[in-house]
LOLO-46400 format. One record per residue (C-alpha): z, x, y. Coordinates in steps of 0.02 Angstrom, whole numbers, plus 50000, padded with zeros to 5 digits. Each point is the difference from the previous one (the first is absolute). Layout:
<atoms>
ZXY
...
</atoms>
This chain:
<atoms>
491375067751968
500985005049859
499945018849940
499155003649835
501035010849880
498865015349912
498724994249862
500584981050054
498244994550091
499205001649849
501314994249889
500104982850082
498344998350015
499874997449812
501384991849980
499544986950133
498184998349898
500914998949829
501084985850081
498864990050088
498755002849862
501444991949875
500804986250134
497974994250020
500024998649820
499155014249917
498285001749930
498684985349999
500644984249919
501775000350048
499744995750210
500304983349949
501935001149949
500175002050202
501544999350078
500974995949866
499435016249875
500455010050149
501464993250031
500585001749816
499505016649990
500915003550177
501624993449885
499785011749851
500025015150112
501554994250081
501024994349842
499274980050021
499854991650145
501584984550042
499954989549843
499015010149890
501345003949886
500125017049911
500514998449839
501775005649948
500145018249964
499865006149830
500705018750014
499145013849943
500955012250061
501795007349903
501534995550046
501105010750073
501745005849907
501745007650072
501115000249839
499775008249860
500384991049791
501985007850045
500134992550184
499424982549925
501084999449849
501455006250126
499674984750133
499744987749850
501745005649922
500804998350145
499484983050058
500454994249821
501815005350049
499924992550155
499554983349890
501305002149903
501325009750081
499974991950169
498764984349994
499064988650101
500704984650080
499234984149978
500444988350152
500094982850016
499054997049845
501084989749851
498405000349896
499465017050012
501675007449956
500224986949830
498045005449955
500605020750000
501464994649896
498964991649883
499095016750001
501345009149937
500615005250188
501915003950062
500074986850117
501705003950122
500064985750160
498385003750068
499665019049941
498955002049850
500165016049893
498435002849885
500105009449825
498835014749991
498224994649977
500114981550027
499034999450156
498775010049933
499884990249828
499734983250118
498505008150102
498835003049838
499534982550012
499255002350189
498365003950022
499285018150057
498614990050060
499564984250065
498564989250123
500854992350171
498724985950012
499134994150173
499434984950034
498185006850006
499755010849842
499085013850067
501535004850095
501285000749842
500565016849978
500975010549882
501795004349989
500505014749919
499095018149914
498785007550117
500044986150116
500625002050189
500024982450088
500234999850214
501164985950076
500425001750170
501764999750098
501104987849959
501714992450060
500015005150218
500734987350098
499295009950171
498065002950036
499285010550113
498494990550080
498155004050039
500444998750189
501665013949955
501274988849992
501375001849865
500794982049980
500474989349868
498654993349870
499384982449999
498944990849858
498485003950102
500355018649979
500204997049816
498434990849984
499065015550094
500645012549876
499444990549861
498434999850059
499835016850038
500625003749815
498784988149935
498535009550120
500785018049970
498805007849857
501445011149935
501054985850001
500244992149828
501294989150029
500644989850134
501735003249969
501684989950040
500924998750147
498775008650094
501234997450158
501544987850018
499234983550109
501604995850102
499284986150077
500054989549839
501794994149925
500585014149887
500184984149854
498144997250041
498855015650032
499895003849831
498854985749951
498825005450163
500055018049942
499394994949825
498604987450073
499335013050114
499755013749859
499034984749899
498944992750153
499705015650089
499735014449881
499184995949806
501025018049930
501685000049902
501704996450078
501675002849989
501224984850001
501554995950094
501865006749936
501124994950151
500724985149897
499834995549809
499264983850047
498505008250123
499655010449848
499874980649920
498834995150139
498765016249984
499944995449812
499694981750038
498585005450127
499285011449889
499824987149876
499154989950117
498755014650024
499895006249816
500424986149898
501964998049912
499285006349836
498965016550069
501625006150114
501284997149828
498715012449914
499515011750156
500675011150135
499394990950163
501315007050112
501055015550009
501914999350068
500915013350065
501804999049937
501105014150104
501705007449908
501184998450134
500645019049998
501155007449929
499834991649816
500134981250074
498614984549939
500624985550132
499754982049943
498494998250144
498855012849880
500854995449848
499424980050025
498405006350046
499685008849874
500534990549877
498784986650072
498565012950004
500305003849809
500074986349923
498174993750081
499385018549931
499895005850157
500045018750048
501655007350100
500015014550077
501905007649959
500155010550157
501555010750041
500085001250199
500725019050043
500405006750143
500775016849934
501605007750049
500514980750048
499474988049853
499885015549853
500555018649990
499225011150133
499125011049853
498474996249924
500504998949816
501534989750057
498934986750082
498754999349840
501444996549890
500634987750083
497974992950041
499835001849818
501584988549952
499854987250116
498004997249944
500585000349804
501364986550059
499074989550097
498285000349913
500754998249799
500714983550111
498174992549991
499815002249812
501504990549983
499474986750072
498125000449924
499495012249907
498375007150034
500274996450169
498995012450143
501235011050091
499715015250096
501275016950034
500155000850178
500785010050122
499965002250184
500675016550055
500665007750173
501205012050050
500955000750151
500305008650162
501655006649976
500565001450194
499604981950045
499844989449812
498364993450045
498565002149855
498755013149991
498284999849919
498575012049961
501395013149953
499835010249820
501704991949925
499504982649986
498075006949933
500975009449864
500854984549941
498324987149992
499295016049917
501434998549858
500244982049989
498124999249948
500305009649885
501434991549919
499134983450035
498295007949871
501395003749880
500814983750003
498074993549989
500184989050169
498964997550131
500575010250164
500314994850170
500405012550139
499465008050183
498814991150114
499375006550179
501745001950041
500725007550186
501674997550125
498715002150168
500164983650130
498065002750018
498585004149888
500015019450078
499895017949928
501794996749927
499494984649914
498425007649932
500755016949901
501514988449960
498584986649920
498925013249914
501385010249944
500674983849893
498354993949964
499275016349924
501704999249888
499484980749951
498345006649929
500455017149929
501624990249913
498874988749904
500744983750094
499474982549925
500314988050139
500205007450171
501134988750126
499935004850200
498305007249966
499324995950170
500824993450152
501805008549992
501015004750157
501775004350078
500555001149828
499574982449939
500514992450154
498274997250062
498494995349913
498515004750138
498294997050021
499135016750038
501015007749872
499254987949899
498455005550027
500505017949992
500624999049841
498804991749914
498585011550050
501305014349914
499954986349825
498035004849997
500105016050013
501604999649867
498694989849875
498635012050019
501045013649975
500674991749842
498434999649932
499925019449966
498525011649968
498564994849934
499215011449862
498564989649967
498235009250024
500004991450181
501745007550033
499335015749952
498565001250113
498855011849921
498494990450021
500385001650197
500825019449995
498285004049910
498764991950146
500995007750131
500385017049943
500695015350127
500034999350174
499504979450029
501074984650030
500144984149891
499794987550123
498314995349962
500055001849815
499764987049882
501754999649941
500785000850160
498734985250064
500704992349818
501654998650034
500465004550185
500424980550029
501475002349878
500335019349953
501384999650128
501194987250063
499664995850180
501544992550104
499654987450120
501375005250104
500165018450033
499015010150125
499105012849944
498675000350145
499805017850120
501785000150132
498414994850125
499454986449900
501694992049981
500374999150192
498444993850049
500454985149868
501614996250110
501115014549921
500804986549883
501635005849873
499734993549841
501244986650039
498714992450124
498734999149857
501264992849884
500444986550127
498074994650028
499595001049805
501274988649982
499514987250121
498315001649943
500614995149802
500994986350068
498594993650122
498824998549830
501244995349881
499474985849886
501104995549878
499444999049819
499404984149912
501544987249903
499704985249930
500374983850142
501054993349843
501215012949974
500095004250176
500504982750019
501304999249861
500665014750068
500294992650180
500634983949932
501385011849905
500525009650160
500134982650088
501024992149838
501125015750017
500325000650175
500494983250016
501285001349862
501045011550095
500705002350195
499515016950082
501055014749978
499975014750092
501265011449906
</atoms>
């Protein structure tokens, strides 16, 4: 038998009355909800039960702030030399380079020097704010203020399975992850390239990626930026989803567009780009850093530099349509110094997604940065500080959009399953913590401090009986059972409990309703498609 802490007899004891009294269905009149009122209210202690979508998170919490007015006048001068001093180069894009010398750009070959202020003037016309549409409504969310929206990991050609195995991904894997995004309750997105399918033609995958994140999950998407014309195709399927008139007047997916660093747009993100803004829809102008190798080693040096090659890249969209949704991005890492390989969960790169947000408010963009970031090979104690040490950052920065929320291993190598599942148990405990303290008269607790008074316990009281099913957020993963408890259960690591949660989700996954119709337009474009072109593999 397990031992009983001090005071805990007694403790569980009520508890275990509260709860059964609640999962039976309360007082008289509300047996008859059965299963399914327990079961709901099971979900709301937990954060929602697989599919019951939490909302995204509006933040009311501050923001956290490294540099002062001086610091961010300093980095903002600076990147304006680096605009106009040094510039950006523009590659392998003719029409890019003739619209910033219409602009009033020195256009040199392929290098384009920007006067002081231009970028800046461009951006006024993006919004601060914006919707990225779902196909069902109720899961639209919002892009931009208070927001914070959870995608999970995106671009790893390697998984690592539920039976341990690291190997390359297949569309099967991809499908699985999209379904865990779409049951994940913290999860308000399904992402992108949620892993790299290698067992489709490289020419071809794209248009399976973009059908699975329609059939299997109903949340927003991201779109396809491998090739100007698979940005074309994620447009035409959207339309086919949406309507043509609905996606030339809404966000409906969000592309991530990645500066090829140091101060390089290549003519891969360029066309798709360009594709993405001129169907209004949102890119995500992302600088990919690994300091000390792709920036300066020092903090200030790499926000410059972040800072310049956002202003570059996202005044790009408002060339091509104004009013256009675009995002600042950055993804940040330093280095190990003895062997080159990158590094995550370390202060540097937290200092720089602290700054950037702040010059992203300033510029009034939306902000992309962090995630549930880590270089471990397995979801262990490395990967977890490494994980929470980004993700805390995410929050505390005031993040928009949040790519490689859940999932994230080997340093982006590996998307895996029970990390998965780790990390999106973190996401609920991330929105709950968002939601601050609550100074209502309920948050106070008067009424209950009053009808308990000295030397009793609140357990029984009425406002503990109130609100015990949701006062706290309850994991459905981690342990917290007596040492004797836990080994009678089969001593499991909460790897073990990852791994069965996550068969369990896929076991019961059912995928959300979509219209036979569209489905089968959608197919019947994918077939069209394929047939047009022979299979490539590079």
């Amino acid at each position: 038998m397990p031992i009983k802490r001090p005071g805990e007899i007694e403790a569980r004891k009520i508890m275990d009355d509260i709860s059964q009294q609640a999962d039976a269905g309360g007082g008289s009149g509300r047996r008859g909800r059965g299963e399914r009122g327990a079961a709901g209210r099971r979900a709301a202690r937990t954060g929602g039960g697989p599919g019951a979508s939490l909302p995204y998170i509006t933040r009311r919490i501050g923001v956290y702030e490294v540099l002062d007015e001086e610091g961010l006048e300093l980095i903002e001068r600076n990147a304006d030399t680096i605009l106009e001093e040094i510039g950006i180069e523009f590659r392998d894009d003719e029409e890019a380079l003739e619209l910033w010398a219409k602009a009033g750009a020195d256009v040199r070959g392929s290098r384009v020097h920007f006067p002081k202020g231009l970028c800046r003037e461009l951006l006024k016309t993006a919004p601060s704010e914006f919707t990225w549409h779902a196909r069902n409504p109720e899961r639209n969310v919002h892009v931009g203020g208070k927001a914070t929206i959870f995608a999970p990991v995106y671009g790893p050609p390697f998984v690592r399975d539920l039976d341990g195995v690291r190997r390359y991904a297949t569309i099967e894997d991809f499908r699985n992850f999209v379904k865990l995004s779409y049951l994940a309750p913290s999860m308000h997105s399904s992402g992108g390239t949620v892993c790299e399918p290698v067992d489709v033609p490289v020419n071809k995958r794209h248009l399976d990626m973009v059908y699975s994140h329609i059939k299997y999950s109903d949340k927003p998407f991201m779109g396809s930026v491998t090739a100007p014309e698979r940005a074309e195709d994620t447009i035409a399927m959207a339309k086919l989803v949406f309507g043509d008139e609905f996606v030339e007047n809404n966000s409906v997916t969000l592309n991530l567009i990645n500066a090829n660093s140091p101060m390089v747009f290549d003519g891969t993100m360029l066309g798709a780009l360009k594709v993405y803004a001129r169907h209004n829809q949102a890119s995500v102008v992302s600088p990919f850093i690994l300091s000390g190798a792709m920036s300066p080693v020092t903090v200030a040096g790499t926000l410059t530099q972040i800072l310049a090659e956002v202003l570059a890249g996202a005044a790009t969209t408002q060339l091509i349509r104004p009013g256009s949704p675009v995002l600042f991005g950055t993804f940040a890492a330093s280095i190990s110094m003895q062997s080159g390989a990158p590094t995550f969960g370390t202060p540097e790169p937290s200092l720089v997604s602290y700054g950037a947000a702040q010059l992203a408010r300033r510029l009034g963009l939306p902000f992309r940065t962090g995630g549930s970031l880590c270089a471990s090979k397995v979801p262990d104690a490395q990967a977890a500080h490494e994980s929470a040490n980004t993700l805390n950052m995410t929050l505390l920065a005031g993040t928009n959009f949040v790519l490689h929320a859940a999932g994230w291993l080997e340093g982006g190598l590996v998307s895996s399953y029970e990390k998965f599942m780790i990390d999106q148990d973190q996401l609920g405990m991330m929105q709950k913590m968002a939601e601050g303290v609550d100074l209502s008269a309920e948050g106070q607790a008067l009424d209950a401090i009053r009808e308990v008074g000295p030397g009793s316990h609140y357990l029984g009281c009425a406002h503990t009986q109130a609100h015990f099913q949701t006062a706290f957020y309850r994991s459905p993963l981690a342990d917290n059972n007596s040492f004797e408890q836990w080994e009678i259960e089969g001593s499991k690591r909460i790897e073990d409990r990852a791994n069965a949660l996550c068969r369990s989700w896929l076991d019961h996954y059912e995928a959300p309703p979509l219209d036979p119709a569209i489905d089968e337009a959608l197919l019947a474009f994918i077939k069209d498609r394929k047939d047009s072109m022979p299979d490539a593999f590079t």
